[in-house]
C-alpha positions as CSV (number, residue, x, y, z in Angstrom):
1,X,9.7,-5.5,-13.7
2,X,12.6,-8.1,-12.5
3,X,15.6,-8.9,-13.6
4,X,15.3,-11.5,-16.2
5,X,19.1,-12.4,-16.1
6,X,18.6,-13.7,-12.4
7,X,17.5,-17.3,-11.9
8,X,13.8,-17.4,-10.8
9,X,15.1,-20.4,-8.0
10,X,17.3,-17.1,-6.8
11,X,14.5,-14.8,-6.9
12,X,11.7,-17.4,-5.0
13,X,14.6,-17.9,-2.2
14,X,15.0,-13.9,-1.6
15,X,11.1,-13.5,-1.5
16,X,10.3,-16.8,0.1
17,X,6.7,-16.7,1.3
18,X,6.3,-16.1,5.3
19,X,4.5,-13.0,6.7
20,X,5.9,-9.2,5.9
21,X,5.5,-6.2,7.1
22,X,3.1,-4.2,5.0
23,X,6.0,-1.5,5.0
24,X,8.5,-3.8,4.4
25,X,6.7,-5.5,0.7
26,X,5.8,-1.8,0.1
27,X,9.4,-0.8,-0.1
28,X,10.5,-4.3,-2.2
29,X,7.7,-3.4,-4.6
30,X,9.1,0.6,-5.3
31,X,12.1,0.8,-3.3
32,X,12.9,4.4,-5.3
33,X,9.7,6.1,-3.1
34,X,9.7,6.6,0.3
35,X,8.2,4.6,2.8
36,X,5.2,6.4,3.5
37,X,4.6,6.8,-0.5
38,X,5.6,3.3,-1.3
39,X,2.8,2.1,1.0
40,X,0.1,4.5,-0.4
41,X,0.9,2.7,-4.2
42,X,0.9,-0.6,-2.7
43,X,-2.9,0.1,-0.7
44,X,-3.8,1.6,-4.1
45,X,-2.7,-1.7,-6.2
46,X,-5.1,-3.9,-3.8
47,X,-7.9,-1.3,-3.8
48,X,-7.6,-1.3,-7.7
49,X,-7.0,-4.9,-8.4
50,X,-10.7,-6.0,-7.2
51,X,-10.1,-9.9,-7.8
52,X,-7.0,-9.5,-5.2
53,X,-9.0,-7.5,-3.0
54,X,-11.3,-10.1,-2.8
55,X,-9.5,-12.7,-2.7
56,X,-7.1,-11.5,0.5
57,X,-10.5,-10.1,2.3
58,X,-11.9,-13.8,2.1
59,X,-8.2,-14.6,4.0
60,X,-9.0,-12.4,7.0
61,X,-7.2,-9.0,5.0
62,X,-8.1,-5.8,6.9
63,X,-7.2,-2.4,5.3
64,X,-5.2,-1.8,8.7
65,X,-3.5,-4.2,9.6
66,X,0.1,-4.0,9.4
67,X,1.1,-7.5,8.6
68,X,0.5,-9.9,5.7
69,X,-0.2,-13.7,7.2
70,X,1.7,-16.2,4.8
71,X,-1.5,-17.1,2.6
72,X,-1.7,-13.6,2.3
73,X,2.1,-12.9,0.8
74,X,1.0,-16.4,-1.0
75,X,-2.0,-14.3,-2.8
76,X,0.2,-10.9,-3.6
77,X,3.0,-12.7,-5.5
78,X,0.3,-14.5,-7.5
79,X,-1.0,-11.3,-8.6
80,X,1.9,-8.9,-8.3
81,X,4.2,-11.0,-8.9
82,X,7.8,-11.2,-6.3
83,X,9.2,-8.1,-5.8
């Protein structure tokens, strides 16, 4: 849940949408687990959320890759919202 005290122009510049690290969303998304665990919770999410399974599969999302592409951060924001 953000910060709703912080401008959402402030919050769209720190999460601007480019390609991250799988690792590196996972951590922005529970940044009080480790790395290894925050990745886990994030694979779980997409597995979960069927519609953004979907949805990043039919962008070229592998289960293994380590990299979201741009469209791909572009899709997770819409449905998860910005770290």
């Amino acid at each position: 849940m953000r910060d709703t005290s912080i401008p959402e122009e402030k919050i769209e510049k720190e999460w601007e949408i480019h390609p991250y690290y799988r690792r590196e969303l996972a951590m922005a998304y529970a940044p009080q687990l480790t790395p290894e665990a925050a990745v886990n919770r994030l694979t779980r999410w997409l597995k979960q959320n069927k519609a953004l399974f979907k949805e990043l599969q039919d962008y070229g999302y592998r289960p293994n890759q380590q990299m979201f592409t741009s469209i791909q951060v572009e899709i997770l924001f819409r449905y998860l919202g910005r770290p």
